[in-house]
C-alpha atoms as one frame of an Amber mdcrd trajectory, in Angstrom:
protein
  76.826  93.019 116.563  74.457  95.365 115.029  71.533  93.363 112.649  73.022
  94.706 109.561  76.545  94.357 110.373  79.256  92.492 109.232  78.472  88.715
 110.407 107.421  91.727 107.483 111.091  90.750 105.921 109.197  90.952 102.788
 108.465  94.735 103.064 112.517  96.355 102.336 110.718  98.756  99.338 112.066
 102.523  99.607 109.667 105.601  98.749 108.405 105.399  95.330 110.705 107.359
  93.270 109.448 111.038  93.093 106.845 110.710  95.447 107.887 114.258  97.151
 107.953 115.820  93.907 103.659 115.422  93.682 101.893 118.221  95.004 100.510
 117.790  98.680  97.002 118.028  97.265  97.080 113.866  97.084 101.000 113.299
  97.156 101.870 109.400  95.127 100.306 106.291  96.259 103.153 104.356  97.620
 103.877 101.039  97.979 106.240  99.367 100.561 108.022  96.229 100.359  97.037
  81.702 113.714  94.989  79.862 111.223  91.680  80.855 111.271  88.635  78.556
 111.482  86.460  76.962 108.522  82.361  77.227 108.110  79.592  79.138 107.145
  79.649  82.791 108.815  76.048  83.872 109.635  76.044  87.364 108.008  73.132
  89.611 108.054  72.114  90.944 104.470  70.383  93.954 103.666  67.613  93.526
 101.609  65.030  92.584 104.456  66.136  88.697 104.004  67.124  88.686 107.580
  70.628  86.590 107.972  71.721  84.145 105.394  74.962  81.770 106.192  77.597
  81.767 103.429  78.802  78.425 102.022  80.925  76.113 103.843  84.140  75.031
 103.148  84.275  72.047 101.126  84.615  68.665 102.389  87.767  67.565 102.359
  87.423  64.585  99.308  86.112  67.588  97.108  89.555  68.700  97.875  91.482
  68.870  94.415  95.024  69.795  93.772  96.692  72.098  90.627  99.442  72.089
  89.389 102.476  71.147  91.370 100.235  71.639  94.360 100.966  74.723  95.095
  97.046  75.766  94.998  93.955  73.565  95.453  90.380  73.665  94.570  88.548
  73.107  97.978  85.025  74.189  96.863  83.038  77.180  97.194  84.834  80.161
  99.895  83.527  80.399 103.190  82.529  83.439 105.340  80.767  84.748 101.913
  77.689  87.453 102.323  74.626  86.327 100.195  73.675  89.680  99.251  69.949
  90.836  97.991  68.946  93.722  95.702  67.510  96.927  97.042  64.291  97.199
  97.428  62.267  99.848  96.523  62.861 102.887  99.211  65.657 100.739 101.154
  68.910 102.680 102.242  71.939 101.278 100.853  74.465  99.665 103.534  77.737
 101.815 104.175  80.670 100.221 102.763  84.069  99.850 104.104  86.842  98.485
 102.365  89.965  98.068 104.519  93.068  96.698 101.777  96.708  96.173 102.144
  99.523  96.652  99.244 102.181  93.939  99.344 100.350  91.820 101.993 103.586
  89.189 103.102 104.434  88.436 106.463 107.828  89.167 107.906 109.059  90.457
 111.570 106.602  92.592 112.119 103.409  90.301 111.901 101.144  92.667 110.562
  99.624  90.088 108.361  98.775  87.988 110.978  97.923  90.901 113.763  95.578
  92.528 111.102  93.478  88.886 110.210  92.676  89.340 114.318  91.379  92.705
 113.917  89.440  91.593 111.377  87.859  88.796 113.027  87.563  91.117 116.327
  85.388  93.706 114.170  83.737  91.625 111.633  85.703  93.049 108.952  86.731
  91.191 105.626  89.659  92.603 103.442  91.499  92.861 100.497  94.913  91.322
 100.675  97.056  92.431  97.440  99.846  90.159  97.267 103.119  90.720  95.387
 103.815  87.793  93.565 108.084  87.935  94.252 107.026  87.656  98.206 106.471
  84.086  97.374 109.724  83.715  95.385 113.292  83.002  96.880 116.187  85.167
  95.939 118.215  82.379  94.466 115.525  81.996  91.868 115.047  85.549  90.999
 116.018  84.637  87.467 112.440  83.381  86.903 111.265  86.715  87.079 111.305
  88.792  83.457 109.862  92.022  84.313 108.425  94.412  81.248 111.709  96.808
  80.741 113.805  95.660  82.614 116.226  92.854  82.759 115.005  89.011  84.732
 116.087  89.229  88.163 115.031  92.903  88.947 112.907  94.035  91.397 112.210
  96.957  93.088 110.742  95.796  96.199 113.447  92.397  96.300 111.937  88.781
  97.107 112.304  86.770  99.524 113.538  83.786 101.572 111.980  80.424 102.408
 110.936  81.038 105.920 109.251  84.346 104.614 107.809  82.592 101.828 106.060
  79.726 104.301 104.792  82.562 106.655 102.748  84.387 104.057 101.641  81.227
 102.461 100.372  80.638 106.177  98.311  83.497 106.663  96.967  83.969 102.763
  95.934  80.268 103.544  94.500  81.571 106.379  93.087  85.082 105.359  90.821
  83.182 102.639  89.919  80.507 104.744  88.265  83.789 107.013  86.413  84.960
 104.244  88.753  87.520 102.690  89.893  88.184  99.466  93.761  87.506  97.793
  94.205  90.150  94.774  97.725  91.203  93.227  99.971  94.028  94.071 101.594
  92.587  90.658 105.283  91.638  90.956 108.688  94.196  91.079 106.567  97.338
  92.136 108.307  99.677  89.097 107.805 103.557  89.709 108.453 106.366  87.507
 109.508 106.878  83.618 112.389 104.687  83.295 110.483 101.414  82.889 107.802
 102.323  85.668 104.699 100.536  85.075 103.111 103.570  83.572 104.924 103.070
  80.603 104.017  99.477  80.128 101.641  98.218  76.976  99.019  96.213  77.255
 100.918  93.066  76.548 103.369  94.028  79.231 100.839  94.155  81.431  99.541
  90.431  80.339 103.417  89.434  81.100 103.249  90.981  84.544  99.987  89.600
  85.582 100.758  85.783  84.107 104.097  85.832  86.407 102.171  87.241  89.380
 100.014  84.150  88.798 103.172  81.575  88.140 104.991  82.383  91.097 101.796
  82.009  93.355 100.834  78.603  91.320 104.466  77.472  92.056 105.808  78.732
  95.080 105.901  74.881  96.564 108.762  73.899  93.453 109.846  77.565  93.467
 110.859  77.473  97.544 111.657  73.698  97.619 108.160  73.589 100.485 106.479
  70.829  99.005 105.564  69.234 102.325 103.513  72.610 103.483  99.709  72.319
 102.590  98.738  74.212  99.135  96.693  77.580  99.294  93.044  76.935  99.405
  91.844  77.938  96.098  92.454  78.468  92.289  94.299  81.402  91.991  93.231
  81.589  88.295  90.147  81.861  89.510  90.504  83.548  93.070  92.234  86.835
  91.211  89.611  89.507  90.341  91.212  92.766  90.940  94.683  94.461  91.614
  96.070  97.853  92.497  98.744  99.086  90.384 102.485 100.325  92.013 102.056
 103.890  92.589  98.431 104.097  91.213 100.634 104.193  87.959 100.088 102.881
  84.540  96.251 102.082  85.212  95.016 103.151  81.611  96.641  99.741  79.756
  96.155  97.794  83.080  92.852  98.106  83.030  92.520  97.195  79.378  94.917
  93.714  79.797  92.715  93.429  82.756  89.632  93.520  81.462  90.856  90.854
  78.650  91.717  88.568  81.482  88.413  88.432  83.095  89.176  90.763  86.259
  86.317  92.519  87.930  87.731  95.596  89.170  89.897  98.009  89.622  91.425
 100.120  92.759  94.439 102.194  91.187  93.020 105.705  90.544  92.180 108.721
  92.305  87.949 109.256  93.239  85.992 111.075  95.168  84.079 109.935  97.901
  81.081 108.883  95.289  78.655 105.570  93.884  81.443 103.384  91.738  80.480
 103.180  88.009  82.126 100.300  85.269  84.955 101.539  83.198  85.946  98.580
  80.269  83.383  95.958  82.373  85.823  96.715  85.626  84.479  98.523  88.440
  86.389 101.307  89.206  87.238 101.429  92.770  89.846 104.263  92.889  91.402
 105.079  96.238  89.297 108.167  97.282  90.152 111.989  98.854  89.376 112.262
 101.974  89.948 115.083 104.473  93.478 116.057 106.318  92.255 117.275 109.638
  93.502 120.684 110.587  94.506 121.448 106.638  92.778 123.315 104.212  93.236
 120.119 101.119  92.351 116.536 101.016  94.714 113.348 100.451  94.083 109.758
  99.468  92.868 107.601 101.968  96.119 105.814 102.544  99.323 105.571 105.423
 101.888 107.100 102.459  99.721 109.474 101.112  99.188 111.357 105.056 103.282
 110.313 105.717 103.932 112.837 102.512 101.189 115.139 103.683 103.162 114.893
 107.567 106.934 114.490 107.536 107.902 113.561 104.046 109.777 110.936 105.422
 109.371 107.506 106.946 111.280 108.604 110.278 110.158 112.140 110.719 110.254
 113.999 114.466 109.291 111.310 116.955 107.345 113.883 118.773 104.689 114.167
 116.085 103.934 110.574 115.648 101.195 110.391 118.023  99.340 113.593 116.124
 100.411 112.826 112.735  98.021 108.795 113.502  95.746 110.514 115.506  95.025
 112.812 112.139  94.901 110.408 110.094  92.224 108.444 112.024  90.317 111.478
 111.997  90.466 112.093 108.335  89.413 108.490 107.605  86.299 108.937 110.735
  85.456 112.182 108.871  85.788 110.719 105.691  83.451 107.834 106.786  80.580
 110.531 108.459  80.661 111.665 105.347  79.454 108.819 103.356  77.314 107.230
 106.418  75.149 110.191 107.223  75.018 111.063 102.897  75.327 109.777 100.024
  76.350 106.126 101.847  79.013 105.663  98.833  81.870 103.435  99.720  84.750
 104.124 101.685  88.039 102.857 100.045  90.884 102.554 102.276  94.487 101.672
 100.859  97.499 100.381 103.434 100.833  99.016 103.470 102.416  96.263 106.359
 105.025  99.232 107.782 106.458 101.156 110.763 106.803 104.460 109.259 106.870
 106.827 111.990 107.001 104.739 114.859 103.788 102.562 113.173 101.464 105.244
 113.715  99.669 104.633 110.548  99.301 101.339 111.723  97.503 102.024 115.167
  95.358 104.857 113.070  94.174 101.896 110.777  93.157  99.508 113.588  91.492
 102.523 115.578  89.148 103.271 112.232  88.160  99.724 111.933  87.111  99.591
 115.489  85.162 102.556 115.366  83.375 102.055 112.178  82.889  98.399 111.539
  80.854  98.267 114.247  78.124 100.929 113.695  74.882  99.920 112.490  74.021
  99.299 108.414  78.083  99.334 108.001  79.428  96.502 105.732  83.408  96.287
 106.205  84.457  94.286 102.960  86.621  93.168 100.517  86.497  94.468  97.360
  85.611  91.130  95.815  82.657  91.035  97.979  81.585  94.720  97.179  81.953
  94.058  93.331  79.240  91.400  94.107  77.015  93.498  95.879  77.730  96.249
  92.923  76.715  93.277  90.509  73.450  92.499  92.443  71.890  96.049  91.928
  69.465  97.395  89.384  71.955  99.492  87.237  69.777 102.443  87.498  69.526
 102.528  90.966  73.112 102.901  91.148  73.290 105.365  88.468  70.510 107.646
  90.066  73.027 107.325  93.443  75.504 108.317  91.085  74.253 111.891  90.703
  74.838 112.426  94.687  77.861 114.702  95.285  80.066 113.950  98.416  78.266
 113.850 101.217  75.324 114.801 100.175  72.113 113.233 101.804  69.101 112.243
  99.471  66.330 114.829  99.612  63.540 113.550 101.415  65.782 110.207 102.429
  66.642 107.172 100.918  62.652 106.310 100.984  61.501 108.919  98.591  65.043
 108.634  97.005  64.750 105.311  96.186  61.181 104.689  95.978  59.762 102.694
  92.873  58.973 104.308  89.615  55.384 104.442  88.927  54.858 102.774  85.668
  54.190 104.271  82.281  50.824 105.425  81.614  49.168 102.493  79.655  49.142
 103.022  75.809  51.609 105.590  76.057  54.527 103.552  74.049  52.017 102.772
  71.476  51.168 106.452  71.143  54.874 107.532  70.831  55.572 104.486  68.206
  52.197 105.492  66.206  53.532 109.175  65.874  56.850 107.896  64.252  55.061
 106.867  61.423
């Protein structure tokens, strides 16, 4: 590992209504419906620190339950980076932030296949669960979406072996170090009662239930022998990614009143993040479509709208149609690495859409860039902390680099410290003011 490196049943959701009707530009962020070990990760954390070792799990009398047991507090999460400020002249790492919409385990295993790749390549990532994944149909009734009557969802819920699968690997995924955000609950699309027509309040409504039905699922699925998820989801959710990147203006203002820390539901370029309401904004990013003349968002539905339009398109394409979009994301990542080293944010779904070549195109990016040197493959959790760590006008002068643009003179003139003021000289300004 390189110095600075990185120490489905559930999924039944159709195309987001209308997605074909959005211009191919950036097509409609869509949505579809092995334990891993405890202790400290040694991680390696620019700033010149050399490695650092995240906390350990708790021990086990530290261990204490909420609620109906559902959730537990079991101390401080392991596998954490300790990061450091820049210094003075230092090249920021290149971010990498793999995530997945929906994140519940069903037939396919993709929950549980992609926590291996992670631990294979040193990569953390952002799990956004749907809060009905860990609700049984025959209690559907505890669900009251915003607009639309209890019961509904778009994206259905789920059954008790489904529901004590993805309990297994979230348990899991955070014991490893990654990070459990919301894909909120019934994944509405669209004007009639989509969640970009939702209020504030209705926003409130939708997180609080996303929060119940992962504070309950033990009473909720009748599991109360299986052991509770590992930490305080209260506390655990920071950040979500709306259905269809819709509705994100009042999100993000009910979000901000509930403490989150970010946001990942608009549309960026590849640039430095900057705070919108206290949140940082995290958009899903353009990134190129090899071979065509426009850019899409870095995600599996956006190049499937770009491709075939279509889930099952021509079986003879699939290979091409992954292989392009692992070239995009590469390209997209070059990009950043060898300029302006802003983030790379990369949005997924737990699918087979054309023969799961989205899904091979995912792995294949992971395992070519979370291994390069300087590249930190995170969650966004952990890249809101390194955000957080930063002098705020070191990440505003970053700001002012365009995509892929390089600093002139590198990162060591770039960066390097300010001299200071000439002495007297605030006294002279204040003394003319009078």
């Amino acid at each position: 590992m390189p110095a600075a490196g990185r120490r489905t049943a559930v999924h039944k959701k159709a195309l987001a209504a209308g997605a074909l009707a959005v211009a191919l530009i950036t097509g409609l962020a869509g949505c579809s419906g092995s334990d891993g070990s405890d202790g400290a990760a040694t991680k390696a954390v620019p700033g010149g620190t050399g490695p650092k070792k995240g906390p350990a799990a708790a021990p086990e009398n530290t261990v204490r339950m909420i609620g109906d047991g559902s959730t537990a507090f079991t101390g401080a999460q392991p596998h954490q980076p300790v990061w450091q400020r820049l210094k003075p002249g230092e090249t920021p790492p290149q971010f990498v932030v793999f995530s997945w919409d929906g994140a519940g385990e069903d037939s396919q295993k993709l929950f549980s296949h992609f926590r291996s790749v992670g631990r294979k390549y040193d990569a953390t990532m952002t799990y956004f669960l749907s809060g009905v994944y860990l609700l049984p149909e025959e209690k559907r009734k505890l669900y009251d979406p915003p607009q639309h009557s209890a019961g509904r969802s778009d994206i259905g819920f789920n059954d008790v072996d489904g529901i004590r699968d993805t309990v297994r690997e979230l348990r899991a995924a955070w014991q490893e170090g990654n990070e459990i955000g919301t894909h909120f609950n019934g994944h509405f699309c669209g004007k009639d009662g989509g969640v970009g027509t939702w209020s504030v309040d209705e926003w409130k409504s939708e997180i609080n239930q996303a929060k119940s039905f992962v504070k309950n699922w033990k009473t909720n699925a009748g599991l109360r022998a299986e052991q509770p998820l590992p930490f305080d989801y209260d506390k655990e959710l920071v950040g979500a990614r709306t259905p269809c990147l819709e509705g994100r203006k009042n999100f993000v203002q009910a979000a901000a009143q509930m403490g989150f820390r970010y946001d990942t539901s608009g549309v960026n370029d590849q640039i430095w993040p900057k705070k919108d309401l206290g949140l940082w904004d995290l958009s899903m990013q353009l990134v190129p479509v090899p071979g065509r003349a426009f850019q899409t968002l870095a995600m599996d539905y956006n190049f499937l709208v770009n491709q075939s339009g279509t889930t099952q398109g021509d079986p003879s394409q699939h290979a091409f149609w992954g292989n392009q979009m692992r070239d995009g994301l590469v390209q997209a990542f070059e990009r950043s690495y060898q300029g302006n080293r802003a983030p790379l944010i990369i949005g997924n779904h737990f699918e087979s859409w054309n023969g799961g070549t989205y899904m091979r195109a995912i792995e294949e990016t992971i395992a070519t860039v979370c291994v390069q040197k300087d590249v930190e493959c995170v969650s966004f959790r952990q890249l809101a902390d390194w955000l957080d760590a930063q002098d705020p006008e070191v990440i505003a002068k970053m700001r002012t680099l365009k995509v892929g643009e390089a600093p002139q003179g590198g990162w060591q003139t770039f960066l390097a410290a300010q001299p200071p003021a000439p002495a007297g000289a605030p006294a002279a300004k204040q003394a003319a003011r009078h």
